[in-house]
C-alpha positions in Angstrom: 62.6 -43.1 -179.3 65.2 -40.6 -178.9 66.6 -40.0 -175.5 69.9 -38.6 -173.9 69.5 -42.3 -171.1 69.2 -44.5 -174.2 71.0 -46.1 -176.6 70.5 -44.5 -179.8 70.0 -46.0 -183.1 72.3 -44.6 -185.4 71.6 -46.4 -188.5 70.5 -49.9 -189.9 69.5 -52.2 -193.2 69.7 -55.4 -194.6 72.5 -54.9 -197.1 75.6 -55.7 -194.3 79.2 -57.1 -195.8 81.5 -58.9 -194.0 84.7 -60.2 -194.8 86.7 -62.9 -192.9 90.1 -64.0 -192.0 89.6 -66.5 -194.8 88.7 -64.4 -197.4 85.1 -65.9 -197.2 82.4 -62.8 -197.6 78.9 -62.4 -196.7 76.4 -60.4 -198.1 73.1 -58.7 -197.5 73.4 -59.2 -193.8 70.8 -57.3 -191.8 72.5 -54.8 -189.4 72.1 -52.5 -186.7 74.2 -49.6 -185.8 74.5 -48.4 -182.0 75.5 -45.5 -180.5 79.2 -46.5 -178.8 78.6 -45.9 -174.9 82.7 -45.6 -173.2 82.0 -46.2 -169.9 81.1 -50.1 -170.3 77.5 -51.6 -168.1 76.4 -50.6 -165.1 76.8 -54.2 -164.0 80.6 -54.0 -164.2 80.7 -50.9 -162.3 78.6 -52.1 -159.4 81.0 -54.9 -159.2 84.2 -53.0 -159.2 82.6 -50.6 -156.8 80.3 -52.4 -154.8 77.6 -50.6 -152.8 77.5 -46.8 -153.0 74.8 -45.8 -150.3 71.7 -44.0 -150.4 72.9 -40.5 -152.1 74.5 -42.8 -154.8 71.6 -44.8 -155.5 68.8 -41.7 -155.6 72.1 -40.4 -157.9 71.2 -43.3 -160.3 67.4 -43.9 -159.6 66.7 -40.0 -160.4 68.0 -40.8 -164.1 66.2 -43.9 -164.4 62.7 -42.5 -163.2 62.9 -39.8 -166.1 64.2 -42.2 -168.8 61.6 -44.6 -167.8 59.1 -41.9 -167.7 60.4 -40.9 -171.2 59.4 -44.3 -172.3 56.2 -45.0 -170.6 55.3 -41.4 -172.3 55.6 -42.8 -175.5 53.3 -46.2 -174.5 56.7 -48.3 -174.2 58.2 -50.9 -171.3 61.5 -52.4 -171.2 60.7 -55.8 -170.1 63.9 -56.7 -169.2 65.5 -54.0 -166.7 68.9 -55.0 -165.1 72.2 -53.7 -164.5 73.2 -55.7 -167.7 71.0 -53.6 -169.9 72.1 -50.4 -168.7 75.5 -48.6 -169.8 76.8 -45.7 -168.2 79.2 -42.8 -170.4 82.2 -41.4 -168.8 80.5 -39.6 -166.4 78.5 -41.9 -165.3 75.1 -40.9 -166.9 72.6 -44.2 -167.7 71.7 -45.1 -170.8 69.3 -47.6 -171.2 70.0 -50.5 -174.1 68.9 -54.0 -175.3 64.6 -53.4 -176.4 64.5 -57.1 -177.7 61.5 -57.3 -174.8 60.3 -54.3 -175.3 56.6 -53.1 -176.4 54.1 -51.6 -177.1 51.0 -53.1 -177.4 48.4 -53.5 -174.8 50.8 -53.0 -172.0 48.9 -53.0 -169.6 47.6 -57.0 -170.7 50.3 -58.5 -171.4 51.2 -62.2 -170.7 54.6 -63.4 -172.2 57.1 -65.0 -170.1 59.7 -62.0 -170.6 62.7 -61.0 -168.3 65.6 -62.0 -165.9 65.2 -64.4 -163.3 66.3 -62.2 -160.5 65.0 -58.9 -161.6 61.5 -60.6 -162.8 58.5 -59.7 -161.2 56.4 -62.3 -159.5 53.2 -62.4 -161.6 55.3 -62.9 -164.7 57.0 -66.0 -163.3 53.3 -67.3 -162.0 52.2 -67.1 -165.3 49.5 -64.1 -164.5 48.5 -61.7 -166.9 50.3 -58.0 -166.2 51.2 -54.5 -166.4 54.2 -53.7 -168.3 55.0 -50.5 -166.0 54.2 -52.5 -163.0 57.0 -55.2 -163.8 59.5 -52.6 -165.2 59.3 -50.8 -161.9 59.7 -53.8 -159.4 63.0 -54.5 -161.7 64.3 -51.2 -161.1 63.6 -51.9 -157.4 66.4 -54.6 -157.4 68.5 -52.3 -159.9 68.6 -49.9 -157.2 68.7 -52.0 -154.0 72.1 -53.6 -155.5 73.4 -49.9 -156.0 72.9 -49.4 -152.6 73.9 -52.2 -150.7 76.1 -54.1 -153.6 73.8 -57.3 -153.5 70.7 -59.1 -154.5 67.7 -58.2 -152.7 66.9 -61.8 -153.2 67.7 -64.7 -155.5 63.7 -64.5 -157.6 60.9 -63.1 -156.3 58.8 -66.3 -155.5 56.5 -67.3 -152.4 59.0 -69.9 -151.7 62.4 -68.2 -151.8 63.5 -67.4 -148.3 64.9 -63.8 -148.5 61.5 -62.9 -150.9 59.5 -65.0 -148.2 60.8 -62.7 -145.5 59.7 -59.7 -147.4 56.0 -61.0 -148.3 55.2 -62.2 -144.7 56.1 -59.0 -142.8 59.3 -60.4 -141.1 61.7 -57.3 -141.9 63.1 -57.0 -138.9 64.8 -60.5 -140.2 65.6 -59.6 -143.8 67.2 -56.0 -143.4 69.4 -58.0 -140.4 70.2 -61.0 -143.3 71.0 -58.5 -146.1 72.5 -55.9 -144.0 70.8 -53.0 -143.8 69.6 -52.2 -140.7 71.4 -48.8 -140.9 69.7 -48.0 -144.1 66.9 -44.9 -143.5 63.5 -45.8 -143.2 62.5 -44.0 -146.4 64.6 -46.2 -148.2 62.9 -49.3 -146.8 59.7 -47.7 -147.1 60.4 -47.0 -150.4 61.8 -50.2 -152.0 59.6 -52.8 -150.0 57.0 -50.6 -152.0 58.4 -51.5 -155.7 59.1 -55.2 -154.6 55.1 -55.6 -153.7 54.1 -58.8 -153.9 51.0 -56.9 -155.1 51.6 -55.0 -158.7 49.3 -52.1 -157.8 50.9 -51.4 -154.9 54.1 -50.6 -156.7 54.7 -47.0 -157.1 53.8 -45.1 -159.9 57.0 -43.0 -161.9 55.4 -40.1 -160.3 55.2 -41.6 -157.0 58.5 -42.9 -156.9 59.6 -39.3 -158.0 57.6 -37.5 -154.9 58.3 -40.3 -152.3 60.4 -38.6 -149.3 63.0 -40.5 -150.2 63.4 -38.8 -153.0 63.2 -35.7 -151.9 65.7 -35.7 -149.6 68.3 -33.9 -151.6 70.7 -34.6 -154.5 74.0 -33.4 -155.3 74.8 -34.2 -158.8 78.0 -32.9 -159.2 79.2 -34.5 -155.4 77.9 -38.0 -156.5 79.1 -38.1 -159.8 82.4 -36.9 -158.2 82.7 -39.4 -155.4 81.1 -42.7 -157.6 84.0 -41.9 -160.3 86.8 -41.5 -157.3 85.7 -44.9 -156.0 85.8 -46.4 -159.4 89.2 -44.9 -160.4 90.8 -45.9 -157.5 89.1 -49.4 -157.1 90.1 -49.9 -160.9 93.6 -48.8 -159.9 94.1 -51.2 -157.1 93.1 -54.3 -159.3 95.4 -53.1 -162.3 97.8 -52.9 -159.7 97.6 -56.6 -157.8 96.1 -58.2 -161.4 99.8 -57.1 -162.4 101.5 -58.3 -159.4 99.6 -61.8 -158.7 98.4 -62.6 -162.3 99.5 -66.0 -162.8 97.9 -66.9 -159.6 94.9 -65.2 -159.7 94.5 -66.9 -163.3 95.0 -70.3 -161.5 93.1 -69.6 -158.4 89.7 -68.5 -160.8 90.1 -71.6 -162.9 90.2 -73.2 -160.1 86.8 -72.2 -159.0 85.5 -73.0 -162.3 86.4 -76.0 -162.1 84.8 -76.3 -158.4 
């Protein structure tokens, strides 16, 4: 597949040489060659950010809705969606990596235990047989919902996990008040309590996820792109800067909790 949101195979084969420190060499290793992304995984720049807001995440979900469509086009799913799979470039534009779970056969039947715990879609964890482009599309529902509001939507997506729970049994009232987002619009809530159906096939299509009103309430590019790479410079900055002045503590003080 060749897309400008994925990560593109430059080369491979099976005759790979290594040399080590020892001197000790290996031959005929098999090998693949990536395309080098600068601006590191979308997982570390939700962390150093935290949550952008709406105009951010419709910023981010607009790329992932034609890349996904990109790949659906070609009879593919990813599998495994999540911030960890995903690398952004410099200015913050997504590319999608890491295919080990990907496929292409009989996606819409398939049955292997494939994913991340908190990004997984329920059927897959009850052991049901399912769509590919129905699971890839309740994992970008948590990608996006972390965007937003800088946390989990929920630990798993099981009956018996209590902010999932919440969401299956109609209490929302509860869970936007436990999560914090009562201020968020109602097309956003409308829109991601759709992708995180208990139900698969009430999950939004690519091109229903594109039309939603949501979606269509407007999108600056240039502004987002400008105001997510502000907030990362200057959040970056500020750690540099008390990383530099509290570094032998803050060492201590993290080993610390590791040790907790």
């Amino acid at each position: 597949m060749k897309h400008d949101s994925i990560v593109n195979i430059l080369g491979y084969g099976s005759d790979g040489h290594v040399k080590k420190p020892s001197g000790r060499e290996i031959n005929n290793l098999v090998y693949i060659l990536l395309e080098y992304v600068t601006g590191g995984l979308l997982f570390d720049l939700c962390q150093t950010v935290g949550g952008m807001g709406e105009d951010d995440g419709r910023f981010f979900l607009s790329q992932m809705c034609e890349v996904i469509g990109y790949m659906q086009s070609k009879g593919v799913v990813h599998r495994d969606l999540k911030l960890e799979n995903i690398l952004v470039d410099d200015n913050v534009n997504l590319k999608v990596a890491d295919f080990g779970f990907a496929t292409y056969k009989k996606i819409n039947k398939l049955s292997s235990y494939r994913g991340t715990m908190t990004y997984m879609a329920p059927e897959i964890k009850e052991g049901k047989t399912y769509d590919g482009k129905q699971i890839d599309m309740f994992s970008t529902g948590v990608i996006l919902f972390i965007i937003v509001q800088g946390i989990f939507p929920f630990k798993e997506a099981k009956k018996d996990e209590y902010f999932y729970n919440l969401i299956i049994n109609g209490k929302l009232d509860q869970y936007w008040d436990k999560v914090g987002g009562k201020t968020l619009s109602s097309e956003f809530k409308d829109l991601i309590l759709k992708m995180f159906s208990y139900d698969p096939s009430k999950r939004p299509t690519i091109e229903e996820l594109k039309s939603h009103p949501w979606m269509q309430m407007g999108l600056d590019v240039k502004e987002s792109r400008s105001r997510i790479l502000t907030k990362l410079h200057e959040n970056r900055s500020e750690k540099t800067a008390t990383s530099s002045k509290d570094d032998g503590q803050s060492r201590a003080d993290f080993n610390l909790e590791l040790v907790k």
